[in-house]
N, CA, C and O atoms as a GROMACS GRO file, in nm:
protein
  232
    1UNK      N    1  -1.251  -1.066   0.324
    1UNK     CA    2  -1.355  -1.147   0.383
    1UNK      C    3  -1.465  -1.058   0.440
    1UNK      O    4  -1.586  -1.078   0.428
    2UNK      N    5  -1.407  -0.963   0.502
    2UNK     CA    6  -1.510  -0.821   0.537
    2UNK      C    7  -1.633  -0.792   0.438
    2UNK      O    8  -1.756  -0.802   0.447
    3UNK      N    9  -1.533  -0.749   0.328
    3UNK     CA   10  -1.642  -0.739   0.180
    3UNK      C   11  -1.744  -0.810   0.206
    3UNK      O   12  -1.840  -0.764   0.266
    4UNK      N   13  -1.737  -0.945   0.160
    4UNK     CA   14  -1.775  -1.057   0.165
    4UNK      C   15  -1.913  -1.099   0.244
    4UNK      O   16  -2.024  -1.140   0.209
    5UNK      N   17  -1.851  -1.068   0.363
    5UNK     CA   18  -1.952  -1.062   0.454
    5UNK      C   19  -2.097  -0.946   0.518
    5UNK      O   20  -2.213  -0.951   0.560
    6UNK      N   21  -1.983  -0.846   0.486
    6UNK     CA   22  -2.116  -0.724   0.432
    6UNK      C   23  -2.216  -0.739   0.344
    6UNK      O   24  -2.332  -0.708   0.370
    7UNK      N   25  -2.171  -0.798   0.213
    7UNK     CA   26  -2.242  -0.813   0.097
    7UNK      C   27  -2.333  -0.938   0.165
    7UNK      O   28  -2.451  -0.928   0.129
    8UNK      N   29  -2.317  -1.010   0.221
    8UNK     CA   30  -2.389  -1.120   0.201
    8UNK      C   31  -2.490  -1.087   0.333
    8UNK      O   32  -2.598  -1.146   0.340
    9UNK      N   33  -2.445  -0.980   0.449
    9UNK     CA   34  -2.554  -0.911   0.507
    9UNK      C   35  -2.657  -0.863   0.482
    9UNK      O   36  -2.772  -0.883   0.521
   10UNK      N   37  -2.588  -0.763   0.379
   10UNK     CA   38  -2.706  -0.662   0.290
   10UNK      C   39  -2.807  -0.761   0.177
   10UNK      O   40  -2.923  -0.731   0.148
   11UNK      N   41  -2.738  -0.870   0.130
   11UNK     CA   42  -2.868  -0.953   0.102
   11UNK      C   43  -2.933  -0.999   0.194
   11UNK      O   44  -3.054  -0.998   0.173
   12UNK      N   45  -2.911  -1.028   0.263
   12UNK     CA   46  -3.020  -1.089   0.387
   12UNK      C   47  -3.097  -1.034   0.457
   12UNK      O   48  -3.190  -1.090   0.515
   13UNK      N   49  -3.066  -0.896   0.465
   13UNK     CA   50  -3.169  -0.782   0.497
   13UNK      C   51  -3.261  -0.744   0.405
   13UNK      O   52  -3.372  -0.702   0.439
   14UNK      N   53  -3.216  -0.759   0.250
   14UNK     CA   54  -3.323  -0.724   0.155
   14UNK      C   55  -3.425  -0.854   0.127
   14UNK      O   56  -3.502  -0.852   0.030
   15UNK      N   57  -3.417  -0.993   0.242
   15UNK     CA   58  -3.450  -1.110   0.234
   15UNK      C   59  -3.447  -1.172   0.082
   15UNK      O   60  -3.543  -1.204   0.012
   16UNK      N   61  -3.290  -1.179   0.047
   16UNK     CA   62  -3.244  -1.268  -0.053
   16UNK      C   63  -3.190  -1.365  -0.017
   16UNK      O   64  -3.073  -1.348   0.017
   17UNK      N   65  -3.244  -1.497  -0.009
   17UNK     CA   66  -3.168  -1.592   0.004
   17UNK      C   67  -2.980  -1.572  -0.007
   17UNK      O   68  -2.922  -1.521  -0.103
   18UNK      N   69  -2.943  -1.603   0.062
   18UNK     CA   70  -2.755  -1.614   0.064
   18UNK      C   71  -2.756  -1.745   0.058
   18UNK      O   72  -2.829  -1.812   0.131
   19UNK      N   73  -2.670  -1.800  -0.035
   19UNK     CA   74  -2.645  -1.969  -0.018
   19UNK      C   75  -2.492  -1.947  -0.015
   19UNK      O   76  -2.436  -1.850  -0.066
   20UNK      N   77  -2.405  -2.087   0.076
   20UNK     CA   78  -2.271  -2.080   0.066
   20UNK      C   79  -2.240  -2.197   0.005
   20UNK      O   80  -2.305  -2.294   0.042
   21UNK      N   81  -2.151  -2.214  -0.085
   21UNK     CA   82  -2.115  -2.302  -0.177
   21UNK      C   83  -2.036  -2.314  -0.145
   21UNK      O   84  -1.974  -2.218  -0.100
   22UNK      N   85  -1.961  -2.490  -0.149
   22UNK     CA   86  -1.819  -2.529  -0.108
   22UNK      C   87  -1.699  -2.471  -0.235
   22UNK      O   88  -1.733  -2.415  -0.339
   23UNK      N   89  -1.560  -2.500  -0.197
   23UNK     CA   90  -1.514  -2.437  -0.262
   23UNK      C   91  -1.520  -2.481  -0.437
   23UNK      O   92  -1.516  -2.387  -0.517
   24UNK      N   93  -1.529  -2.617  -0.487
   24UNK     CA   94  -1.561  -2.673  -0.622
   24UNK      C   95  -1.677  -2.578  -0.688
   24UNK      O   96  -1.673  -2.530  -0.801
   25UNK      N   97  -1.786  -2.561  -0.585
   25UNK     CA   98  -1.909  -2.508  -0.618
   25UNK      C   99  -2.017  -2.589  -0.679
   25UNK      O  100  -2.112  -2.571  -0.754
   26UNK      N  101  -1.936  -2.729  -0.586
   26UNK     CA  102  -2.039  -2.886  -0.609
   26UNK      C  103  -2.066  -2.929  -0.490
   26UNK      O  104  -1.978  -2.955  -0.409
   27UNK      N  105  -2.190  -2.940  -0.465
   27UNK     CA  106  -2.179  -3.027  -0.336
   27UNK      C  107  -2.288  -2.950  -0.263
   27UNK      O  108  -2.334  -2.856  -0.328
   28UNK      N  109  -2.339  -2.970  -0.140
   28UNK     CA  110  -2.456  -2.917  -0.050
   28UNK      C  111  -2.399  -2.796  -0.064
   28UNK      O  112  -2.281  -2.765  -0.080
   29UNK      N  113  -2.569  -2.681  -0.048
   29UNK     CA  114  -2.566  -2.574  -0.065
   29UNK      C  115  -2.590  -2.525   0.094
   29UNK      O  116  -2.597  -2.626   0.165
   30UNK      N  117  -2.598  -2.460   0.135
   30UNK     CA  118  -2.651  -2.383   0.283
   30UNK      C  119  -2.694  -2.267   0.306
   30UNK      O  120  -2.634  -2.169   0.349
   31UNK      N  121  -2.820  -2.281   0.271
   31UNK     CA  122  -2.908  -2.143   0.329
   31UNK      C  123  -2.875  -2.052   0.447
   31UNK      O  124  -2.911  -2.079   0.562
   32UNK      N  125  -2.819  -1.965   0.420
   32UNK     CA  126  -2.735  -1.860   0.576
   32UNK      C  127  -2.882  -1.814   0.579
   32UNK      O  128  -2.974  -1.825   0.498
   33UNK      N  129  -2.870  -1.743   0.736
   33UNK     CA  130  -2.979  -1.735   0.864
   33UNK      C  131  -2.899  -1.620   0.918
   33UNK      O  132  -2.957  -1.533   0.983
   34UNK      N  133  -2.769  -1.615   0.896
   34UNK     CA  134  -2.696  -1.535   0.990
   34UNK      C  135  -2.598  -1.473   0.959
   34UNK      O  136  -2.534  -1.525   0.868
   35UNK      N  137  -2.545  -1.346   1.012
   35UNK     CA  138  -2.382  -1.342   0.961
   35UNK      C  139  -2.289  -1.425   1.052
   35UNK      O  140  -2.184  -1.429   0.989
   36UNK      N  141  -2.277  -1.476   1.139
   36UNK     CA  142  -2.171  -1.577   1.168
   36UNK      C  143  -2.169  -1.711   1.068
   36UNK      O  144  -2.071  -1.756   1.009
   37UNK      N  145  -2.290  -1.757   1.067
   37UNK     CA  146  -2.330  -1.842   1.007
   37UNK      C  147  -2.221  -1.833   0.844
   37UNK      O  148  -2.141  -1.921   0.815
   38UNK      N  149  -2.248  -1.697   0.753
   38UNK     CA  150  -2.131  -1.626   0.664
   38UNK      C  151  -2.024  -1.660   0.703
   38UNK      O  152  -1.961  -1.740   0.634
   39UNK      N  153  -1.965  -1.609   0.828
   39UNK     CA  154  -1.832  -1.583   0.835
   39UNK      C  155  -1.764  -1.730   0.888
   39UNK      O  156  -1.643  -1.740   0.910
   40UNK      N  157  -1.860  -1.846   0.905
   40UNK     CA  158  -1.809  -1.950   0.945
   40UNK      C  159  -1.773  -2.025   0.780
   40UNK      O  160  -1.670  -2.067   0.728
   41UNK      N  161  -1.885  -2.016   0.747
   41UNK     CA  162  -1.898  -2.093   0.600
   41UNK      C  163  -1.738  -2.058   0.510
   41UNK      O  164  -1.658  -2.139   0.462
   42UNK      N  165  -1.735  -1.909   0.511
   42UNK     CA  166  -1.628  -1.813   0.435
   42UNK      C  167  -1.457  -1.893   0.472
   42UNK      O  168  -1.363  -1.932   0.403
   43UNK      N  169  -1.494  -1.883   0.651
   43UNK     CA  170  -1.387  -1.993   0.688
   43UNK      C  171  -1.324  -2.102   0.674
   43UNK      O  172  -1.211  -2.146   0.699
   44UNK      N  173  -1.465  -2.156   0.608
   44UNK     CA  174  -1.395  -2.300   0.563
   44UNK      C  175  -1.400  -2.335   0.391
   44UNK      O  176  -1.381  -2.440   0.330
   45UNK      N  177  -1.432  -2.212   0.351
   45UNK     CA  178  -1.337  -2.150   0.227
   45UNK      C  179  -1.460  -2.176   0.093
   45UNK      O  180  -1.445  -2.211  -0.024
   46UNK      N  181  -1.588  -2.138   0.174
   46UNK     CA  182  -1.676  -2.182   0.072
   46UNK      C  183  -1.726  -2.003   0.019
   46UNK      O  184  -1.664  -1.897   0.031
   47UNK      N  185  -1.830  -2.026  -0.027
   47UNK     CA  186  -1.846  -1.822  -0.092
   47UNK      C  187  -1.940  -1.845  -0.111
   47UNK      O  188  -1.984  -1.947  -0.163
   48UNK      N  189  -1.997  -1.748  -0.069
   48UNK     CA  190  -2.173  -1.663  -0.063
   48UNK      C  191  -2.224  -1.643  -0.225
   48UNK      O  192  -2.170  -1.556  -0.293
   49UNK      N  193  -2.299  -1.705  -0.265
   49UNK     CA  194  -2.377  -1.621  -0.362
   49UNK      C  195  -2.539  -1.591  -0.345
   49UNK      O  196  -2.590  -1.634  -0.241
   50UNK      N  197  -2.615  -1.529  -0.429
   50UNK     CA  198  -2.723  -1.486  -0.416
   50UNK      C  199  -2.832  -1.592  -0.481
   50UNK      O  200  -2.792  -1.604  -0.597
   51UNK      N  201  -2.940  -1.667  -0.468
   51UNK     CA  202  -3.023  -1.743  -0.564
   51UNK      C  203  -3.148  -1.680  -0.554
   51UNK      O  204  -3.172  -1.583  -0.482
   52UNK      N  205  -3.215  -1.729  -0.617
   52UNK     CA  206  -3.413  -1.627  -0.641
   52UNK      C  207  -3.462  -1.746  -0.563
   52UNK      O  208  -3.392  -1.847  -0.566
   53UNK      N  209  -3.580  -1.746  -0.488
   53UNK     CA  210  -3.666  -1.866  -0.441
   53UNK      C  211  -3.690  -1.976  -0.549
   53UNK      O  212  -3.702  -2.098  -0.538
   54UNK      N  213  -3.693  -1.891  -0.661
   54UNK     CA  214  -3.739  -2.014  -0.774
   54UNK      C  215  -3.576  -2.096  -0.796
   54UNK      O  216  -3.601  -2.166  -0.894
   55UNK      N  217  -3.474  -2.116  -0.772
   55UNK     CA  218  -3.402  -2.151  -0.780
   55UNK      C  219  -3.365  -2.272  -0.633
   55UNK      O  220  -3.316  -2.385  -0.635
   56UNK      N  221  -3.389  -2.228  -0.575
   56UNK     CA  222  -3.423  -2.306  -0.433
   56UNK      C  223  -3.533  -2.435  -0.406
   56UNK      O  224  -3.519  -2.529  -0.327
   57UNK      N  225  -3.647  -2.407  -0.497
   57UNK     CA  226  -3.743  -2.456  -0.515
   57UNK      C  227  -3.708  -2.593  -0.601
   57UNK      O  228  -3.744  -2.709  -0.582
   58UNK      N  229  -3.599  -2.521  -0.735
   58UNK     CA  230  -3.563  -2.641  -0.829
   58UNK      C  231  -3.508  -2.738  -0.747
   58UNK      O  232  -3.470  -2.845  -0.795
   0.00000   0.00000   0.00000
């Protein structure tokens, strides 16, 4: 989960959107702001990936 949460730091410092996806990988997405924000999401068993603005936009 460490991993996890590093990685999804270091995007957010390079201001890449982090979205957390539930665990299906259907359903509301959530723009992280934060690393707790990560490590809460991670908790309830959803996972960080990376999207481009133009993907956000769609």
């Amino acid at each position: 989960m460490d991993a996890l949460l590093r990685w999804a730091c270091r995007a957010q410092n390079a201001a890449t959107p982090v979205v957390l996806v539930g665990p299906s990988g259907v359903g509301k997405t959530h723009l992280v702001r934060s690393a707790l924000a990560v490590r809460q999401g991670l908790s309830m068993g959803q996972k960080p990936r990376l999207v481009s603005a133009a993907n956000l936009m769609a």
